[in-house]
N, C-alpha and C positions, 0 to 999 in steps of 0.2 A: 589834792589828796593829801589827806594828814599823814607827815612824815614822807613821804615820798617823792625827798628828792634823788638829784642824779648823783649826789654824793652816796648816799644812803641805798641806793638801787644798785649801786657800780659794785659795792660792799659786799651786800646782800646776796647777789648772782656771781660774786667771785669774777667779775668779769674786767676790760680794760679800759679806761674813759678815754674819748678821745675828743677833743674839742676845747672849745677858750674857757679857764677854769673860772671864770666870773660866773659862770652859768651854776659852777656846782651845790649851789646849796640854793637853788631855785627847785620849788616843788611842778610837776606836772599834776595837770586837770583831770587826765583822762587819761584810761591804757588802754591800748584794744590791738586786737590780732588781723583787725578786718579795714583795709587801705579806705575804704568807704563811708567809714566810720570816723575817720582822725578829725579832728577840732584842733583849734589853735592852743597851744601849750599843748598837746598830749602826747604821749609815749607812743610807738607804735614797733611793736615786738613780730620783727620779720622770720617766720617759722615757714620751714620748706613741709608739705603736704602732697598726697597721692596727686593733686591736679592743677596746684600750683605753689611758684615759690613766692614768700611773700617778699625776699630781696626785689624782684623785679620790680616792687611798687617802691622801695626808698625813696627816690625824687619826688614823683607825683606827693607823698606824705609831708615831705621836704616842704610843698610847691601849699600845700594846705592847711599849714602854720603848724605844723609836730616841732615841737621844743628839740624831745631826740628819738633814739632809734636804736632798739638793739637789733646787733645784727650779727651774724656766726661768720663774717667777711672783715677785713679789712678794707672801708672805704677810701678808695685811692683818690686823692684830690677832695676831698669833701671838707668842707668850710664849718659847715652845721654839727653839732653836738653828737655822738652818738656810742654804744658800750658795745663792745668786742668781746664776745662768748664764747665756749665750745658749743653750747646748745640751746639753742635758742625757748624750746619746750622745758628745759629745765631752768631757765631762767625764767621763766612767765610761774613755775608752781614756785620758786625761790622767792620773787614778788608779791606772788597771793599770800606768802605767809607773812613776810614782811608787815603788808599791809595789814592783814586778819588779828597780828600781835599789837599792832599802836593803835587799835579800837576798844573802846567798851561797850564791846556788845555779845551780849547770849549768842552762842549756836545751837540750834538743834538739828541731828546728824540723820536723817533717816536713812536707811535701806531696807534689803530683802528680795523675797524674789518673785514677788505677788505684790500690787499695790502701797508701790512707791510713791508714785507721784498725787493718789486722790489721798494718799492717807497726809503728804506733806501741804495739800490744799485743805484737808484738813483742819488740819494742825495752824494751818495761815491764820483761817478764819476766825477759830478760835481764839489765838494769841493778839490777833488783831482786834479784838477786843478790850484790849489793856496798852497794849503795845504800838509803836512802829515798828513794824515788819518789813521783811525783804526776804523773798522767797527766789528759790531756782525757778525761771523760764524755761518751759519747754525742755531740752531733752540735754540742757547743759549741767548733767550730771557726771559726766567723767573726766580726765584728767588735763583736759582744755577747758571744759566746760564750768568744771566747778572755778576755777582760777579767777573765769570770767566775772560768774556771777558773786565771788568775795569782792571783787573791780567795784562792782557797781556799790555798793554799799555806800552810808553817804553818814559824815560825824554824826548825826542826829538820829540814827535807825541804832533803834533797842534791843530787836534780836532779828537773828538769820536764821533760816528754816530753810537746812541744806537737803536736796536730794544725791542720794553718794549713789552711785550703780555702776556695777563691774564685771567684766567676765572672765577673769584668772587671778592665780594668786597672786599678793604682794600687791596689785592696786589697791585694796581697801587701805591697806597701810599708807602707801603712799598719798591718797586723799584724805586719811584722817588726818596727818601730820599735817594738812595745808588749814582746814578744818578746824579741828581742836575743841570739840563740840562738850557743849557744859551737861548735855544730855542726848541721850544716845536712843533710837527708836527702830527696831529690826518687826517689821509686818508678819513675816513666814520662811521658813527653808521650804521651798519647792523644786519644779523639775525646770530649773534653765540651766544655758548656757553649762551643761554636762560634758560638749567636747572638751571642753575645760579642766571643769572645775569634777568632773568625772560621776561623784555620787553626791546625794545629800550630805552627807558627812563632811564631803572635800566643801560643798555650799556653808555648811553653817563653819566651816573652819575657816574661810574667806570671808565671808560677812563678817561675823566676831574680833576683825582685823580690828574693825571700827574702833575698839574699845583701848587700842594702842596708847593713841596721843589723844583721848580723851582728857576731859578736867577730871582729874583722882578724885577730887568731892563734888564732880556731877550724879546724874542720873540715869540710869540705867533701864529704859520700859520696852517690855518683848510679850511675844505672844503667847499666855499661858494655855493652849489650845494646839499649841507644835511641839510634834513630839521631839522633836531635833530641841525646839530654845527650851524648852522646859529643864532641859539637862544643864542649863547652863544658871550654875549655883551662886556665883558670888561672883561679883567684878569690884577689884581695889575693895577687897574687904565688905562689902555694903552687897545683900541680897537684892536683884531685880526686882522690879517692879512690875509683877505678870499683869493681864488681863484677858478674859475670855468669856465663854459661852459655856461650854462643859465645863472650865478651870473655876471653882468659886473658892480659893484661899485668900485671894487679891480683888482686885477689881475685876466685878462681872456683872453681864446682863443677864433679866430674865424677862416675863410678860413682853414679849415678843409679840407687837403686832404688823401685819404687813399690809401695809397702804399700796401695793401693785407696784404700777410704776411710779406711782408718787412718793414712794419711802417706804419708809417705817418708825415706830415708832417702842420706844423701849424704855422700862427698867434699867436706871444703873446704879450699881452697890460698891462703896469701899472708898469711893473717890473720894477725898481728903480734903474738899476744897476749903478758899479762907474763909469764909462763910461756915463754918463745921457742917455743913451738910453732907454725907458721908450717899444718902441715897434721894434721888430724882427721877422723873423722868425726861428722856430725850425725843427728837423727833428730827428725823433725817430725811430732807428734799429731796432724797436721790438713790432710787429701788438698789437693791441687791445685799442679801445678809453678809456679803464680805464689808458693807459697808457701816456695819454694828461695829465691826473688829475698828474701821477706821477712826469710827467716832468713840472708842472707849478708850484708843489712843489718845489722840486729842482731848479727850478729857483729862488722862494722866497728865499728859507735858503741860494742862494747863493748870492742874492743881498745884506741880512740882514750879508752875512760875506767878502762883499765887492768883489766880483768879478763883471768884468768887463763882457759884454753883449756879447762877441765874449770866454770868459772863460765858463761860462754856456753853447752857444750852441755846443762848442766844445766837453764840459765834457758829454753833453746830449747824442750825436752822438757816443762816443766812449764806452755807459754803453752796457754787455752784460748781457746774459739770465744764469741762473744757473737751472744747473738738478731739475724738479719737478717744476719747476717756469714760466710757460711760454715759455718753450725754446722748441726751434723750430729745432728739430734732422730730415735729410733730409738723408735717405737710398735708394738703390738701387730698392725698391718696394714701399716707402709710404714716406710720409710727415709729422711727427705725431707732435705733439702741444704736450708735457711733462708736465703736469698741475697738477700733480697724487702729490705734499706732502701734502696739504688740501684743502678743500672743504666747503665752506656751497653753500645757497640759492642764495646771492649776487653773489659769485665769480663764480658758475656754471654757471651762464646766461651771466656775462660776457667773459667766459670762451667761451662758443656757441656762441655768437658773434663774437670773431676773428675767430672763425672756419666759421664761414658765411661770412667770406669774402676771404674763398681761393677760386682756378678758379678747377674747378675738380668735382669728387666725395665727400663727405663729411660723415665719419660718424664719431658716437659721443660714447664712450665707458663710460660708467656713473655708479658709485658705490655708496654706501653709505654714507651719512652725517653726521657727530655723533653730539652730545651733542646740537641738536636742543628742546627738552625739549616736552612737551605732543602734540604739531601740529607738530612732525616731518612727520608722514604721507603725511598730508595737503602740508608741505612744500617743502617734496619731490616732489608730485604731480602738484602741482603749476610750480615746473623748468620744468617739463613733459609739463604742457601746452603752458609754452611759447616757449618750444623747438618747438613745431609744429607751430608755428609764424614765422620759421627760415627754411631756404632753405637745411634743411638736409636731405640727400639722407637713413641713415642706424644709428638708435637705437641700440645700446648695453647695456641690464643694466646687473648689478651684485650683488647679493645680495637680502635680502628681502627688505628693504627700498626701494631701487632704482625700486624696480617693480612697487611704484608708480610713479616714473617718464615717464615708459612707461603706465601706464596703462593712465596718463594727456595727453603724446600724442598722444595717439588711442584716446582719445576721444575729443580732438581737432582736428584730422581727420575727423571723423564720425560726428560732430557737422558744420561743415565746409565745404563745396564741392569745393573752390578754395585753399585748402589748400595744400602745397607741398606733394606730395606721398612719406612718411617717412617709409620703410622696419625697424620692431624693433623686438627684440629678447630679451630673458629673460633668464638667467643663476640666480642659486644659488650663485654658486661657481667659483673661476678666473679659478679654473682646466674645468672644463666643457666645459666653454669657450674657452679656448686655444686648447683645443680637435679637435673644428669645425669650429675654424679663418677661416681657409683655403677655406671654402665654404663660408663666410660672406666676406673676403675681396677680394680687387681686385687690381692687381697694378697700381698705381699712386694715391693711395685713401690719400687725406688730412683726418687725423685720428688723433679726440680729446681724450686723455686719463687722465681722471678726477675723485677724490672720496678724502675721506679724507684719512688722512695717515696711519690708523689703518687696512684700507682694504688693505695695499702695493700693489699699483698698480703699483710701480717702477718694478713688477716680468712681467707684459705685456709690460712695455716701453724695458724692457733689452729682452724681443724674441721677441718683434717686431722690435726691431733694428737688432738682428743678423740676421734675414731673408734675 
């Protein structure tokens, strides 16, 4: 790894060398936090965790050819190289930036509180179009995770397409400094992680941390369509780069067509690519109008890194779904919508939306929200209501939370008399459920399964697939 040796790492992390100084200006291969992981020459950074310490693994790493070792101990008797720290977690983010400074390469910073991760897949597809890319894996977007995924980066990758996600203040800061992103991409201020961050207001003043340790002559692209980012006028002097649907001063879509669950397809105006083509049309694999917003993002970050207007809509066209993400698994009995790795208030309603535009049956499988703060009741109940505004055939909730989502759409039934006749049911538990599928569904039911990740509702998408 360029620059990364144990002279340069010892420095870096403020920490204490301990070992035969022949080694010190040898670089290591690899850093990783996981004993399972280690390769020969690589660093293996022993961080204590709710379920295990990783001190306990030093030898076995030792025994696996690790160069050295940082470790919050002094090792007594040890022969092998290794850096003596107060903390071992603050030395893995002191590393990441280390190493994120002696690269040239682009980052782009996403967050928000709605579609992070398909709007950063993206954003891949696109840039990968012109570029080598290197994207966040899976859910290593927070202050382990991002460190990780700067680790992997390799001399010859052009740009980095970070997911940042947070739930209190002072973390977005703390990830932006590791980050240092040359363009900055915020999706939405919604309703999460409130026990926190308390209101909208406290969200978009945590998000907007982003733009800390930004690059002062980066980029700035937000959603000109919230009413929270809309407010936010100027960063380092230079006005944002909006985009939206009702917002047309900036980049926006219109001629809105919707393909089901095969996409859509759209109008887009303003985008600036190096092509001078300013308006095109797009066409998106993958149903849901949150997914217009995703690709008129992606369009932005690709103009602002120079791709041509026929590069975007190609990169657009060729982005796929990832398990738990919208992805759209198609079995010999049902149609299901894979929605199930989290949940709030926003993304469940848009969630029931692309499920309101398949041609069929339609039921909607609804679990718990977490970390919505003292109105989670309320705001459970509120998705309940506007589900009964939606042409769905069969309610499932699970859970106690979620019994207010049915309880909003019986009483958006009963308050209503042209309201669609929505059959809804009530489980505790995912077992109970899965007991009596069999009587609730039907074959060829387009089937939404949605809740945050703590409920594992990946255990109904994996038997309702093997059916």
């Amino acid at each position: 790894m360029k620059n990364m040796t144990l002279r340069a790492m010892t420095k870096a992390c403020g920490g204490q060398y301990y070992g035969d100084e022949a080694f010190l200006d040898k670089e290591v291969g690899s850093i990783t936090i996981d004993s399972r992981k280690v390769e020969p020459d690589s660093l293996f950074i022993a961080i204590r965790g709710e379920r295990s310490d990783g001190h306990t693994f030093i030898k076995d790493c030792y025994d696996k050819g690790a160069l050295c070792v940082i470790s919050e101990h002094v090792l007594e008797n040890e022969t092998h190289p290794y850096i003596k720290v107060d903390s071992s977690l603050q030395a893995l983010k002191d590393l990441a930036l280390l190493y994120r400074s002696s690269l040239d390469v682009k980052v782009v910073g996403i967050t928000g509180s709605v579609g992070k991760t398909s709007t950063k897949e993206t954003i891949s597809a696109v840039l990968s179009q012109k570029y080598k890319v290197l994207k966040t894996l899976g859910n290593y977007n927070n202050e382990i995770g991002l460190p990780l995924t700067v680790f992997r980066l390799k001399e010859d990758d052009e740009v980095a397409v970070l997911e940042m996600g947070i739930s209190d203040f002072g973390e977005m800061e703390r990830l932006t400094a590791i980050a240092r992103p040359d363009i900055c991409v915020i999706t939405n201020i919604g309703l999460c992680h409130l026990e926190n961050l308390k209101t909208r207001d406290g969200i978009l003043k945590a998000k907007t941390e982003i733009f800390k340790s930004m690059n002062p002559e980066g980029r700035v692209v937000l959603n000109g369509d919230d009413d929270k980012l809309i407010t936010v006028n100027e960063v380092y002097g230079k006005t944002p780069l909006f985009f939206g649907i009702s917002y047309k001063d900036g980049v926006y879509a219109d001629n809105i067509e919707n393909l089901g669950l095969d996409g859509s397809r759209f109008l887009i105006h303003g985008v600036k690519s190096s092509d001078g083509k300013d308006t095109f049309e797009i066409t998106i694999p993958v149903p849901g109008r949150h997914m217009i917003y995703n690709a008129m993002a992606a369009a932005c970050v690709g103009a602002c890194m120079g791709l041509t207007s026929s590069q975007i809509v190609e990169g657009i066209s060729q982005m796929e779904t990832i398990a738990g993400r919208n992805n759209i698994i198609k079995t010999g009995n049902y149609t299901i919508i894979d929605d199930c790795y989290n949940a709030n208030p926003v993304s469940m309603k848009a969630s029931v939306d692309v499920l309101s535009m398949a041609v069929g049956r339609k039921v909607c499988i609804l679990g718990d929200m977490f970390e919505l703060g003292d109105n989670e009741k309320e705001l459970h109940y509120d998705v309940g209501e506007y589900l009964g505004t939606k042409n769905i055939d069969v309610l499932v909730t699970i859970g106690n939370l979620s019994r207010q989502i049915a309880l909003g759409t019986k009483n958006y039934m009963e308050n209503n008399y042209k309201a669609h006749d929505c059959k809804v049911y009530s489980y505790e538990t995912k077992k109970e459920f899965m007991e009596s599928m069999e009587q609730i569904l039907c074959n060829g039911d387009n089937i939404l399964i949605k809740a945050s990740h703590g409920m594992a509702f990946a255990e109904i998408v994996k038997a309702l697939s093997e059916q």
